[in-house]
mmCIF file of the N, C-alpha and C atoms, coordinates in Angstrom:
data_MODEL
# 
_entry.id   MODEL 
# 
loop_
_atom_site.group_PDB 
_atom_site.id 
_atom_site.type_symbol 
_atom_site.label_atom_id 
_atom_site.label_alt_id 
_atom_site.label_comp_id 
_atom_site.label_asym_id 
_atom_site.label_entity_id 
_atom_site.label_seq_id 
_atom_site.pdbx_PDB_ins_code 
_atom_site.Cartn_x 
_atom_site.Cartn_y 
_atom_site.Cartn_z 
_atom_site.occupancy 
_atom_site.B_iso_or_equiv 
_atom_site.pdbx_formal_charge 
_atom_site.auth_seq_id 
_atom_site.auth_comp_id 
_atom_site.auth_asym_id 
_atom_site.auth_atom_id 
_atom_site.pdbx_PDB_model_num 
ATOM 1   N N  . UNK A 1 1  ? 13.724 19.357  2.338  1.00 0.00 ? 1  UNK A N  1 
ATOM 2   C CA . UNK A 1 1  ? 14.138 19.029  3.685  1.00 0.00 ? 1  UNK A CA 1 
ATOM 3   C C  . UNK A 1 1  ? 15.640 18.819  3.696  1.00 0.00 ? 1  UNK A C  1 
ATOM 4   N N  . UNK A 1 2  ? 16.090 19.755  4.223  1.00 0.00 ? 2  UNK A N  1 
ATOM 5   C CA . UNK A 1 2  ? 17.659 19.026  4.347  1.00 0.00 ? 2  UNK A CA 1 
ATOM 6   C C  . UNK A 1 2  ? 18.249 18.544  5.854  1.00 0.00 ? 2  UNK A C  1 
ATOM 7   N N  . UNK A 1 3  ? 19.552 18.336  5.811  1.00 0.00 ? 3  UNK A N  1 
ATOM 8   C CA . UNK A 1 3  ? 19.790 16.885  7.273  1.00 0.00 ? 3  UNK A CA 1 
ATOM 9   C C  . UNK A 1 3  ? 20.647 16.285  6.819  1.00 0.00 ? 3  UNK A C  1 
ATOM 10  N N  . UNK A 1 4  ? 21.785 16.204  7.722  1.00 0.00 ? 4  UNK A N  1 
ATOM 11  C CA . UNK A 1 4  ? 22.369 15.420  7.659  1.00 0.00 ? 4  UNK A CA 1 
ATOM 12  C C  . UNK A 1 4  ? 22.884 14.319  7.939  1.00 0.00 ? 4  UNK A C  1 
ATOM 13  N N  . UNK A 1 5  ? 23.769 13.432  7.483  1.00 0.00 ? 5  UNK A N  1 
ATOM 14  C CA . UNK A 1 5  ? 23.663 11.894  7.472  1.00 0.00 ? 5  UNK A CA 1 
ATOM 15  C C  . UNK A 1 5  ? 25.784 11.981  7.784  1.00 0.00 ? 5  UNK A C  1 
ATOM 16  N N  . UNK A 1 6  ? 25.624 11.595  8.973  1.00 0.00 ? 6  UNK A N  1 
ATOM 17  C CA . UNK A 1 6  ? 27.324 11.094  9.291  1.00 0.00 ? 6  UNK A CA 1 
ATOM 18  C C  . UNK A 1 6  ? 27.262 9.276   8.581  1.00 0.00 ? 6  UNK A C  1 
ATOM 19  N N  . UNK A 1 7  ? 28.741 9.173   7.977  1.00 0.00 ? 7  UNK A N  1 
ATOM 20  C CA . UNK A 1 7  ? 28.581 7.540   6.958  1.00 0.00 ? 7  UNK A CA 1 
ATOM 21  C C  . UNK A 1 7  ? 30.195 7.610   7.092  1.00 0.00 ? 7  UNK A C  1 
ATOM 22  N N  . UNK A 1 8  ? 30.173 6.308   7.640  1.00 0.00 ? 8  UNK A N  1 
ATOM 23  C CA . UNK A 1 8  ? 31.237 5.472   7.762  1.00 0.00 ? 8  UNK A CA 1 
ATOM 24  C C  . UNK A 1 8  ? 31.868 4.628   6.083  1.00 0.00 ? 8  UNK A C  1 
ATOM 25  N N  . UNK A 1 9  ? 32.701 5.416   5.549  1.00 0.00 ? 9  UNK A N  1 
ATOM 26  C CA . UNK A 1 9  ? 33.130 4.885   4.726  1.00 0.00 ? 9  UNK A CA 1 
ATOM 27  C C  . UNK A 1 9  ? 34.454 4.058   4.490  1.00 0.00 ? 9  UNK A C  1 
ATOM 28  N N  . UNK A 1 10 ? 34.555 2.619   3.866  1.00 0.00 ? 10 UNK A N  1 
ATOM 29  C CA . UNK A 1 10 ? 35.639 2.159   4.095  1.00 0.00 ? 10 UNK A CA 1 
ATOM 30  C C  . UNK A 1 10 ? 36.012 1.947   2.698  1.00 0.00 ? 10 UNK A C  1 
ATOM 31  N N  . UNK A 1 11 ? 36.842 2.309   2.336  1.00 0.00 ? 11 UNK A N  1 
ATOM 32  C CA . UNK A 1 11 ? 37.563 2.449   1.028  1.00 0.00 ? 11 UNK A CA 1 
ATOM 33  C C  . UNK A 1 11 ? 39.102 2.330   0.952  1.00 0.00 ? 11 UNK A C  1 
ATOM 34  N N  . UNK A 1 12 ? 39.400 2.206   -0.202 1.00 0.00 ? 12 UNK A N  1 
ATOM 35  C CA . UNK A 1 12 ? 40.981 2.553   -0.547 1.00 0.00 ? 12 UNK A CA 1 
ATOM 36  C C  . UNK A 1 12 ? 41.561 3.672   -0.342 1.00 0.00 ? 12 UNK A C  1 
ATOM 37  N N  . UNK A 1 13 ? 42.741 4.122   0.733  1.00 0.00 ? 13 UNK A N  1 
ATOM 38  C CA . UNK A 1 13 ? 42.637 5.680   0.509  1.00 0.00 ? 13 UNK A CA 1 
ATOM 39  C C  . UNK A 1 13 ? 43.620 6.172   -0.331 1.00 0.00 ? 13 UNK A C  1 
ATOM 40  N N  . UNK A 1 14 ? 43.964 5.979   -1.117 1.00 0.00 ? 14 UNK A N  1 
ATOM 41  C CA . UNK A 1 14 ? 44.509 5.738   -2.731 1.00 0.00 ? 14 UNK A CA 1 
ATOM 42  C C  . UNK A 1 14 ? 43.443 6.890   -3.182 1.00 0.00 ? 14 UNK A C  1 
ATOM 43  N N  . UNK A 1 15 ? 42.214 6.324   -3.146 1.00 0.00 ? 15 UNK A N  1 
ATOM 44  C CA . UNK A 1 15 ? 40.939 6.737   -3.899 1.00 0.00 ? 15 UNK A CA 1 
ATOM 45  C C  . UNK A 1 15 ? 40.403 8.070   -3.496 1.00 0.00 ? 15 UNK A C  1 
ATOM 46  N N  . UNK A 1 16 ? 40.366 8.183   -2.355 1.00 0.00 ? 16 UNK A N  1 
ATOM 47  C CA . UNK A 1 16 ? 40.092 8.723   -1.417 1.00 0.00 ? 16 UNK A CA 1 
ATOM 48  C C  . UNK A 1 16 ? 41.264 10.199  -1.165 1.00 0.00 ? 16 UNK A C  1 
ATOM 49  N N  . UNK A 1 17 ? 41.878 9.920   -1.350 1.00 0.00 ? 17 UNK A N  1 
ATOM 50  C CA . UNK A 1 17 ? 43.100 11.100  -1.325 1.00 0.00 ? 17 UNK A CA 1 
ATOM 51  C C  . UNK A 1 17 ? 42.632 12.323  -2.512 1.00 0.00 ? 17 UNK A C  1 
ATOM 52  N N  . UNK A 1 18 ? 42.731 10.759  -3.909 1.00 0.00 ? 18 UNK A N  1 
ATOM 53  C CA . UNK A 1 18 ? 42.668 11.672  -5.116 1.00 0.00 ? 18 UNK A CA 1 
ATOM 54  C C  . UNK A 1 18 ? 41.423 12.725  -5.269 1.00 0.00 ? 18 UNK A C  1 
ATOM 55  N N  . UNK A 1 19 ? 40.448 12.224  -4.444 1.00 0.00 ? 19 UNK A N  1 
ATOM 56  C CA . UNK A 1 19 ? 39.155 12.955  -4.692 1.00 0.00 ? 19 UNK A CA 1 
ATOM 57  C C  . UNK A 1 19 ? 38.876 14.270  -3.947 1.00 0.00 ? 19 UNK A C  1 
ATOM 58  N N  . UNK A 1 20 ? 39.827 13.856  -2.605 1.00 0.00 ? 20 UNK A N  1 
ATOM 59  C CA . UNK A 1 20 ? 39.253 14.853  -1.560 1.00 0.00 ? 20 UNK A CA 1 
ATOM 60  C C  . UNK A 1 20 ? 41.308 15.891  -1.173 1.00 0.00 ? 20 UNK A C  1 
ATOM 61  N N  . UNK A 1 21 ? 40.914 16.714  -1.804 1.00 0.00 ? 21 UNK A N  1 
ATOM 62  C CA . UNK A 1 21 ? 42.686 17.128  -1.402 1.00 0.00 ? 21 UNK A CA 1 
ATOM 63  C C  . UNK A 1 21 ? 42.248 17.692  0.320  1.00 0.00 ? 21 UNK A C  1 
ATOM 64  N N  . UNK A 1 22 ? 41.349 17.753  0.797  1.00 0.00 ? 22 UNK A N  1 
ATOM 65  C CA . UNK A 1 22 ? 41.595 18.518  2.205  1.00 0.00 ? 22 UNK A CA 1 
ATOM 66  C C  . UNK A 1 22 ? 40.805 17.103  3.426  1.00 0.00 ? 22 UNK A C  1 
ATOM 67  N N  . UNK A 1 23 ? 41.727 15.791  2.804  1.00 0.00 ? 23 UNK A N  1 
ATOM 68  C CA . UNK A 1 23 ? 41.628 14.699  3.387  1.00 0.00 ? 23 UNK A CA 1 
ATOM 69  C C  . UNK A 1 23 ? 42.180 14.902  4.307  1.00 0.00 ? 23 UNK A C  1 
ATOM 70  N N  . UNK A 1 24 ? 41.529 14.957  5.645  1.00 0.00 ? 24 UNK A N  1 
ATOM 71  C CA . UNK A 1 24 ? 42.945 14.838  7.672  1.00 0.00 ? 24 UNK A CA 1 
ATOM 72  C C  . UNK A 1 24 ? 42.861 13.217  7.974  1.00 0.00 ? 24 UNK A C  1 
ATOM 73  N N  . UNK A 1 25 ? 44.259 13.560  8.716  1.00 0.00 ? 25 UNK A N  1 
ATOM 74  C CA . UNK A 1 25 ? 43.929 11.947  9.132  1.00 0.00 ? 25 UNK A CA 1 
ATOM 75  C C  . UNK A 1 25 ? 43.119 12.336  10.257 1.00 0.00 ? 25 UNK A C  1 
ATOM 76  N N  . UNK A 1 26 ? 42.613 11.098  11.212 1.00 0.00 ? 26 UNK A N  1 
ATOM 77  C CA . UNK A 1 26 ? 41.983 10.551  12.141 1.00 0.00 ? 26 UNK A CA 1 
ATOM 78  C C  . UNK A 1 26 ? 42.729 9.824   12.909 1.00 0.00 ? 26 UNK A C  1 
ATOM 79  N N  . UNK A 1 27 ? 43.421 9.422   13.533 1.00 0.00 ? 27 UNK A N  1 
ATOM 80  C CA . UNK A 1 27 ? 43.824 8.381   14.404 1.00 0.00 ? 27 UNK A CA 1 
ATOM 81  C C  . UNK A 1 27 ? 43.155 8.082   15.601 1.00 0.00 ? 27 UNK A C  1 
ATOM 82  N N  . UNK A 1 28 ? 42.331 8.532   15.907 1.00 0.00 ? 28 UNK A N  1 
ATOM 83  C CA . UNK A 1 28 ? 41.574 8.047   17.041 1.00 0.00 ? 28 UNK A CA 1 
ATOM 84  C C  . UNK A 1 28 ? 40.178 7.869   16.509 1.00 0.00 ? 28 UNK A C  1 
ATOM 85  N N  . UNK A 1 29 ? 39.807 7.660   15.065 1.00 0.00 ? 29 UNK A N  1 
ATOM 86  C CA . UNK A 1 29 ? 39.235 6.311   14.800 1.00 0.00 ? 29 UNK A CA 1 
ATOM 87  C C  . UNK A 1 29 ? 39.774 5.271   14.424 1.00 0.00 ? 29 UNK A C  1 
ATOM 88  N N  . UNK A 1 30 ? 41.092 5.175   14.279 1.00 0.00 ? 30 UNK A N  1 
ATOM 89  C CA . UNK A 1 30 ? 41.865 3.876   13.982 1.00 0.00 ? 30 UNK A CA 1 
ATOM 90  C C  . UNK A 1 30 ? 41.421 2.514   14.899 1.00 0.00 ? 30 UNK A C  1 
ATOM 91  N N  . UNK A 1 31 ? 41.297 1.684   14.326 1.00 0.00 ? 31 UNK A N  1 
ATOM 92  C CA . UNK A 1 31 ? 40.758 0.667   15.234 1.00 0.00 ? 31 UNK A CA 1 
ATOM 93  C C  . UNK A 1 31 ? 42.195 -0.552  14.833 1.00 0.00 ? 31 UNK A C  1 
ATOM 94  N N  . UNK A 1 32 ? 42.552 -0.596  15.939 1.00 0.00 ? 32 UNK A N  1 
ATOM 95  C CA . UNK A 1 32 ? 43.865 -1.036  16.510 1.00 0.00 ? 32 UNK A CA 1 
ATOM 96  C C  . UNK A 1 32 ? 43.448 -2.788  16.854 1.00 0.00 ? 32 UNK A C  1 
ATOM 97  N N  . UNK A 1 33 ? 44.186 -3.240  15.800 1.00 0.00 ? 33 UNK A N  1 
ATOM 98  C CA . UNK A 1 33 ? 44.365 -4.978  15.519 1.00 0.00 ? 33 UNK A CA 1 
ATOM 99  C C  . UNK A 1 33 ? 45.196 -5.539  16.903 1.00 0.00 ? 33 UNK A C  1 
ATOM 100 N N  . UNK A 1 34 ? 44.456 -6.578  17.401 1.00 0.00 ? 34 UNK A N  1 
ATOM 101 C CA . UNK A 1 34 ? 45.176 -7.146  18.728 1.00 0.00 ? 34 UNK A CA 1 
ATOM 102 C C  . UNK A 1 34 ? 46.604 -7.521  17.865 1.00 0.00 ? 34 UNK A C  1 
ATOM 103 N N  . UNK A 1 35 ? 47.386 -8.397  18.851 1.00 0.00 ? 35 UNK A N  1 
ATOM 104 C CA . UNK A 1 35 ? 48.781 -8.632  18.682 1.00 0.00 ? 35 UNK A CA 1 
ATOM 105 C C  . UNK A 1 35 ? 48.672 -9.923  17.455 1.00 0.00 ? 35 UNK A C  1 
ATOM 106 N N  . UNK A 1 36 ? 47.675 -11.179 17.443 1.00 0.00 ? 36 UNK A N  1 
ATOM 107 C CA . UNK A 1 36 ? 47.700 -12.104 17.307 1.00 0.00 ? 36 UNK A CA 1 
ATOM 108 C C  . UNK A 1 36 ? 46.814 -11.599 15.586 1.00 0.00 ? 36 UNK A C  1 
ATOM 109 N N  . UNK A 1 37 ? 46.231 -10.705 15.045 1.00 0.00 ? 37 UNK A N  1 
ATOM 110 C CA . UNK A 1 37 ? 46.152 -10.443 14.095 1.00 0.00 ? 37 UNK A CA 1 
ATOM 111 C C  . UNK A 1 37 ? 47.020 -9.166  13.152 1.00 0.00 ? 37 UNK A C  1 
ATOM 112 N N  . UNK A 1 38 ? 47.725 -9.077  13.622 1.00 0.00 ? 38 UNK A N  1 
ATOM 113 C CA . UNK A 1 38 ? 49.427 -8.241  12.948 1.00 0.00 ? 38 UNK A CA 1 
ATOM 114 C C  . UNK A 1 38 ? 50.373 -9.039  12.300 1.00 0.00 ? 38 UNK A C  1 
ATOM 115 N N  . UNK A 1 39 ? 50.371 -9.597  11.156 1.00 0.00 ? 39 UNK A N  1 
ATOM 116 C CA . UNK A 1 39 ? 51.294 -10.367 10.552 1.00 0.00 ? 39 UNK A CA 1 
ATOM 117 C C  . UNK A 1 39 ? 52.978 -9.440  9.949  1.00 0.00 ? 39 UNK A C  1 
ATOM 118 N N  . UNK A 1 40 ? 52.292 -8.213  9.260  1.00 0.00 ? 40 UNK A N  1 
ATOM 119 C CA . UNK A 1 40 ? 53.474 -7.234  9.324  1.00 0.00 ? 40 UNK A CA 1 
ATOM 120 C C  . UNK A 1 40 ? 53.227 -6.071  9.291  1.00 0.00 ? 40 UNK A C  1 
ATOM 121 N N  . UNK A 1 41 ? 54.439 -5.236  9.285  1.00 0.00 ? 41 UNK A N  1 
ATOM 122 C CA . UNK A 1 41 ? 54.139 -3.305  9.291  1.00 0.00 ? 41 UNK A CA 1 
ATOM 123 C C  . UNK A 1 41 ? 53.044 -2.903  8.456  1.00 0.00 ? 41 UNK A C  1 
ATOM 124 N N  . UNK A 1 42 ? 53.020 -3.607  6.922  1.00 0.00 ? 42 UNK A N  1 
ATOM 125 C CA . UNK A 1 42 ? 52.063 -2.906  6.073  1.00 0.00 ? 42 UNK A CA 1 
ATOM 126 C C  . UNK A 1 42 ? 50.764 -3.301  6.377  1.00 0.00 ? 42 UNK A C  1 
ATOM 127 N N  . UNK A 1 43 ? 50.504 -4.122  7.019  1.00 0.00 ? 43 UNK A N  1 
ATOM 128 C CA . UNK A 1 43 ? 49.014 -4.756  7.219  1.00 0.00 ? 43 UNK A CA 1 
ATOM 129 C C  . UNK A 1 43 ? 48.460 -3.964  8.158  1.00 0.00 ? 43 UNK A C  1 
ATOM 130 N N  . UNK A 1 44 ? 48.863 -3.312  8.698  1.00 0.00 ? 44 UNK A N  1 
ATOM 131 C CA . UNK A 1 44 ? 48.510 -2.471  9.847  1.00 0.00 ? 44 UNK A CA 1 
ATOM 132 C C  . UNK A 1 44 ? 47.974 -1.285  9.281  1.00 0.00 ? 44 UNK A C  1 
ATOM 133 N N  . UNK A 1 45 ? 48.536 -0.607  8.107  1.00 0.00 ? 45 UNK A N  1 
ATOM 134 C CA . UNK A 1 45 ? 48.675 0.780   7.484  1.00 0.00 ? 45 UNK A CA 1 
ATOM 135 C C  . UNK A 1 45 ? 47.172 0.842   6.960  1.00 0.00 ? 45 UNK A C  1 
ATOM 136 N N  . UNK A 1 46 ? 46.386 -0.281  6.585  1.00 0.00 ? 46 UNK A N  1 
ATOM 137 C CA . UNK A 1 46 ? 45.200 -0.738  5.812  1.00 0.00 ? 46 UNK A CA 1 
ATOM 138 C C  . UNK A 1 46 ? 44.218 -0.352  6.768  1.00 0.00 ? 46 UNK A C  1 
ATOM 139 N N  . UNK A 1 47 ? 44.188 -0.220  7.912  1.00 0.00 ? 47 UNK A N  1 
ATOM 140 C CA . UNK A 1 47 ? 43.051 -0.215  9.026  1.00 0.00 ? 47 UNK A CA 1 
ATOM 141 C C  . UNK A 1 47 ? 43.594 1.453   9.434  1.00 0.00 ? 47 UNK A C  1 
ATOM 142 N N  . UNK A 1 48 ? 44.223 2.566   8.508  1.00 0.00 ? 48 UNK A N  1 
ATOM 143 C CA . UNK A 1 48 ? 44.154 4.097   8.494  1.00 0.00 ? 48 UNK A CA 1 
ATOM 144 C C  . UNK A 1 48 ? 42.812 5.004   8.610  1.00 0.00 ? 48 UNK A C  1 
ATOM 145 N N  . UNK A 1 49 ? 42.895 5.494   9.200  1.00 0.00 ? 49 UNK A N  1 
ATOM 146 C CA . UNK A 1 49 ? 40.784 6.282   9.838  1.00 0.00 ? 49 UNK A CA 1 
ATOM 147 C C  . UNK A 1 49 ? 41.574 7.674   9.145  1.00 0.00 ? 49 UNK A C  1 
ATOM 148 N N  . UNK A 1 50 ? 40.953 7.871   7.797  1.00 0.00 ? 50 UNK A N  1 
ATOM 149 C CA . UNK A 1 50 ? 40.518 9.748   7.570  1.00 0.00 ? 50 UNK A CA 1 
ATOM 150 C C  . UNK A 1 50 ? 39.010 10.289  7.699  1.00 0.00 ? 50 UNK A C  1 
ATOM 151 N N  . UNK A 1 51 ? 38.888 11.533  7.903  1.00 0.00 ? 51 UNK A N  1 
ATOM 152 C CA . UNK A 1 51 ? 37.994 12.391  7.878  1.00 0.00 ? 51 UNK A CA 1 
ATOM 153 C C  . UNK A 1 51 ? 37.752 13.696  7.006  1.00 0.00 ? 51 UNK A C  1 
ATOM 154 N N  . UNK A 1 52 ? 36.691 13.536  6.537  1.00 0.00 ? 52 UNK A N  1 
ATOM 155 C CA . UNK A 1 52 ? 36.742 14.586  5.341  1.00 0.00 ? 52 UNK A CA 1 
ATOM 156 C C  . UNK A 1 52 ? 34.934 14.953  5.168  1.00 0.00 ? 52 UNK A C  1 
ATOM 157 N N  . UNK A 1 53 ? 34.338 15.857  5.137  1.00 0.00 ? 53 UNK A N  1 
ATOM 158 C CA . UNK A 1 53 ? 33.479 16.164  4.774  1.00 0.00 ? 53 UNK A CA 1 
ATOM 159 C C  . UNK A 1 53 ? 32.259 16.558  3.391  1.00 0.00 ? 53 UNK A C  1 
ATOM 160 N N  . UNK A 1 54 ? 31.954 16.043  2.692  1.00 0.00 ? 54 UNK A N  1 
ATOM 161 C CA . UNK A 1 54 ? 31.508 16.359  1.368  1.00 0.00 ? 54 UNK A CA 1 
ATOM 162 C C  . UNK A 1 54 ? 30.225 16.498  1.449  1.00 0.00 ? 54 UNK A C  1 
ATOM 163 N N  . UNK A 1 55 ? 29.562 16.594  0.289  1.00 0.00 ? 55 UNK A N  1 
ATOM 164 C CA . UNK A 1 55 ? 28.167 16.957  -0.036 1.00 0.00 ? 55 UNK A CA 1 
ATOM 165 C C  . UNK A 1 55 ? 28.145 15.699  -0.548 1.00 0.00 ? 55 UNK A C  1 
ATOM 166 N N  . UNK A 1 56 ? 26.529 14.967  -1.038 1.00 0.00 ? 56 UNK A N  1 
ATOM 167 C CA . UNK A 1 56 ? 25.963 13.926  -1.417 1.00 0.00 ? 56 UNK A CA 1 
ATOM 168 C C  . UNK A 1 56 ? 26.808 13.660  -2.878 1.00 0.00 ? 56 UNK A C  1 
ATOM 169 N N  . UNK A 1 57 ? 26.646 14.769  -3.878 1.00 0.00 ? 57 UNK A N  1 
ATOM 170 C CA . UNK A 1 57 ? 27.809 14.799  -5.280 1.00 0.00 ? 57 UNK A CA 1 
ATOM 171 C C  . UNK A 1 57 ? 29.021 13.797  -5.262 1.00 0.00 ? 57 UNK A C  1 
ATOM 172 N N  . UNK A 1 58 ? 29.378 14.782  -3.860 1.00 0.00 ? 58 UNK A N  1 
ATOM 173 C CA . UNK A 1 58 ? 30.924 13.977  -4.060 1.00 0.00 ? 58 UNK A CA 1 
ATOM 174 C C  . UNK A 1 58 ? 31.292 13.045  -3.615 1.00 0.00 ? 58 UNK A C  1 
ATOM 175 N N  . UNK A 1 59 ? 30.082 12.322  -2.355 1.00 0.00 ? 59 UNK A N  1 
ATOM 176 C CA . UNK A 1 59 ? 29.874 10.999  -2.046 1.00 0.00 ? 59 UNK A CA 1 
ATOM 177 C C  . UNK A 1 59 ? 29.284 10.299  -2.843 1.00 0.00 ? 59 UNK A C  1 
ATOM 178 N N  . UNK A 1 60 ? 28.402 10.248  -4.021 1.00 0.00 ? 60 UNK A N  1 
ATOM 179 C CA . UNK A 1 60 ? 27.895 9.541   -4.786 1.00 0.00 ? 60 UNK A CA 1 
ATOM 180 C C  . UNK A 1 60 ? 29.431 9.394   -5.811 1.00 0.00 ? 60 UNK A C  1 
ATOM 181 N N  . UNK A 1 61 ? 29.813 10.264  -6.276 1.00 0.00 ? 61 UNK A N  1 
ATOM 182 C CA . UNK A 1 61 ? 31.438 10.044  -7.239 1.00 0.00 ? 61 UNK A CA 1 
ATOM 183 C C  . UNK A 1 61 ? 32.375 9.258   -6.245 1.00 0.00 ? 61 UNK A C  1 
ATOM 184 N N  . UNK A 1 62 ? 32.663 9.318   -5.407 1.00 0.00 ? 62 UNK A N  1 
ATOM 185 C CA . UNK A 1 62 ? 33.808 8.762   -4.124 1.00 0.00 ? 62 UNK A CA 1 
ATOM 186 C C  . UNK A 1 62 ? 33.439 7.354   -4.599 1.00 0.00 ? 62 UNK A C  1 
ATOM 187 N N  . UNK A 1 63 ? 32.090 6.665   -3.907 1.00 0.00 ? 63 UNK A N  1 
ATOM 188 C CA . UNK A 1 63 ? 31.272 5.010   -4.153 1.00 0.00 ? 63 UNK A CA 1 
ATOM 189 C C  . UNK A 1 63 ? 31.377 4.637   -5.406 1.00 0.00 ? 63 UNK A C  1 
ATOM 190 N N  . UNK A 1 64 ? 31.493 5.726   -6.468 1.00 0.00 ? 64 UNK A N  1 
ATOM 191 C CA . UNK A 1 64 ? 31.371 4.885   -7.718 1.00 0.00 ? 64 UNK A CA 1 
ATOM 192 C C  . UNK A 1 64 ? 32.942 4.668   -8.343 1.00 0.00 ? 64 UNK A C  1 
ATOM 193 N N  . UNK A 1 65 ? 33.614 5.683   -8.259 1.00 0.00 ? 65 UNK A N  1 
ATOM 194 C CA . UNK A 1 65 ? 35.072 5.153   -8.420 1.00 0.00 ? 65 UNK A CA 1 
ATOM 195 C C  . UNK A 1 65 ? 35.350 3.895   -8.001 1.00 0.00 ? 65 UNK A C  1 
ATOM 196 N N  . UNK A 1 66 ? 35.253 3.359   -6.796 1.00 0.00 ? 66 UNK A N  1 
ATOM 197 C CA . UNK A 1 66 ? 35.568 2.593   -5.758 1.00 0.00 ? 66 UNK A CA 1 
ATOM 198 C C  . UNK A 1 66 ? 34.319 1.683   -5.454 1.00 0.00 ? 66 UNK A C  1 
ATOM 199 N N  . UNK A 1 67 ? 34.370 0.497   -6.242 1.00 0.00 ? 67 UNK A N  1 
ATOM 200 C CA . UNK A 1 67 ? 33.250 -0.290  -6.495 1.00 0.00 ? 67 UNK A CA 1 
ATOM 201 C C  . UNK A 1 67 ? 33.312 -1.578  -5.175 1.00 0.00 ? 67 UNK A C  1 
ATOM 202 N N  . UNK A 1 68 ? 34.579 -1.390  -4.598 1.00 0.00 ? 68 UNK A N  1 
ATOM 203 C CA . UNK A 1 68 ? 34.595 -2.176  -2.909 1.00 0.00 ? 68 UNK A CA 1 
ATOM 204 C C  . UNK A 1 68 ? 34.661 -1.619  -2.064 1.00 0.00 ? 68 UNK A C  1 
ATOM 205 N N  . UNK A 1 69 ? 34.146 0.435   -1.769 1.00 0.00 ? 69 UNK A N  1 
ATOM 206 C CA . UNK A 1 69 ? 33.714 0.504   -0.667 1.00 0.00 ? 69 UNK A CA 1 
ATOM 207 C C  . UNK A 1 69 ? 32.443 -0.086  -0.223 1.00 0.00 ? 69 UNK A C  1 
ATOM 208 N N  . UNK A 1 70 ? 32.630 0.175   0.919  1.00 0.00 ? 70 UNK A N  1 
ATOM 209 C CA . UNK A 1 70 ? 31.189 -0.026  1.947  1.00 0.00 ? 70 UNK A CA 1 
ATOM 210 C C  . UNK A 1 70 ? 30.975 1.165   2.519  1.00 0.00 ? 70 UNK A C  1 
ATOM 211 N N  . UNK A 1 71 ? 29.847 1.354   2.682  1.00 0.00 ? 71 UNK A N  1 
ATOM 212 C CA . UNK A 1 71 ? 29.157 2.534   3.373  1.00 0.00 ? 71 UNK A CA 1 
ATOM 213 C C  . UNK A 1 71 ? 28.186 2.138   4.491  1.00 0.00 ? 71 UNK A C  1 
ATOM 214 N N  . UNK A 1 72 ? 28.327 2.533   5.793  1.00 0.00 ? 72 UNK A N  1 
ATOM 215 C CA . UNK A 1 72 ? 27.432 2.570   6.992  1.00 0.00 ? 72 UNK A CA 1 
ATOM 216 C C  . UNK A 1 72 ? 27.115 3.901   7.485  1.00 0.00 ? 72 UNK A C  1 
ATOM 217 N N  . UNK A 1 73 ? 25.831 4.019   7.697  1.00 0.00 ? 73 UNK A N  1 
ATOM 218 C CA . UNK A 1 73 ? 25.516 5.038   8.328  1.00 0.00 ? 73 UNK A CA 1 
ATOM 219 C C  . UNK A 1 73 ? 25.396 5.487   9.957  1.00 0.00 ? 73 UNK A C  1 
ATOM 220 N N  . UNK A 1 74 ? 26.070 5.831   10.476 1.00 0.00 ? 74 UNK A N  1 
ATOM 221 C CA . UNK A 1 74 ? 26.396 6.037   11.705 1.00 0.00 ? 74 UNK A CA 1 
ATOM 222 C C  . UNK A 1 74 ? 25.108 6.936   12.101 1.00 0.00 ? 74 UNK A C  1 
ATOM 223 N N  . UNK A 1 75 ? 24.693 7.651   11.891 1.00 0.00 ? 75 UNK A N  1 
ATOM 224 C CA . UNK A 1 75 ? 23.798 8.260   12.359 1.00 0.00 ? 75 UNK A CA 1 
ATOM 225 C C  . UNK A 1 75 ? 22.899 9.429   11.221 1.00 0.00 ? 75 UNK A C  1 
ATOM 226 N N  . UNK A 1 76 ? 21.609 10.183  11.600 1.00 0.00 ? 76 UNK A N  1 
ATOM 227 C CA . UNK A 1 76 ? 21.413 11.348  10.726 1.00 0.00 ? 76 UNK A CA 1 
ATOM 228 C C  . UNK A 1 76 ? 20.515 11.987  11.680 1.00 0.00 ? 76 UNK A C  1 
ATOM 229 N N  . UNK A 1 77 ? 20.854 13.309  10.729 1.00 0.00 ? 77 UNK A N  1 
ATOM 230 C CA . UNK A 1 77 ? 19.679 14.440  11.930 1.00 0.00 ? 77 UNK A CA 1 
ATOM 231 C C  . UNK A 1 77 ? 19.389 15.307  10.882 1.00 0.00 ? 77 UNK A C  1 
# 
């Protein structure tokens, strides 16, 4: 049976770069910190939205490099 599964991954993108070279950004999943949680420029850079597509392989290698992502599943069909 195959189907797929859209997954919200939040990771380092450090990690994330190295694995996937045809990483795009996203900016309109960026989820944008009110005024009163912005302490400085770099804190902002941390809440960056990419998009990238893989097979289960290279999502199972991505999670294990990176032992403080989180993974949510947004949806599957």
């Amino acid at each position: 049976m195959d189907g797929t599964l859209r997954l919200r991954v939040q990771s380092d993108t450090f990690v994330l770069q190295t694995l996937h070279t045809n990483l795009r950004c996203r900016p309109d999943l960026v989820e944008r910190p009110s005024s009163d949680d912005i302490v400085d420029d770099e804190a902002s850079d941390d809440n960056a939205a990419s998009s990238v597509r893989v097979d289960a392989r290279h999502a199972s290698k991505m999670l294990s490099v990176d032992g403080n992502a989180v993974l949510s599943v947004l949806c599957c069909t």
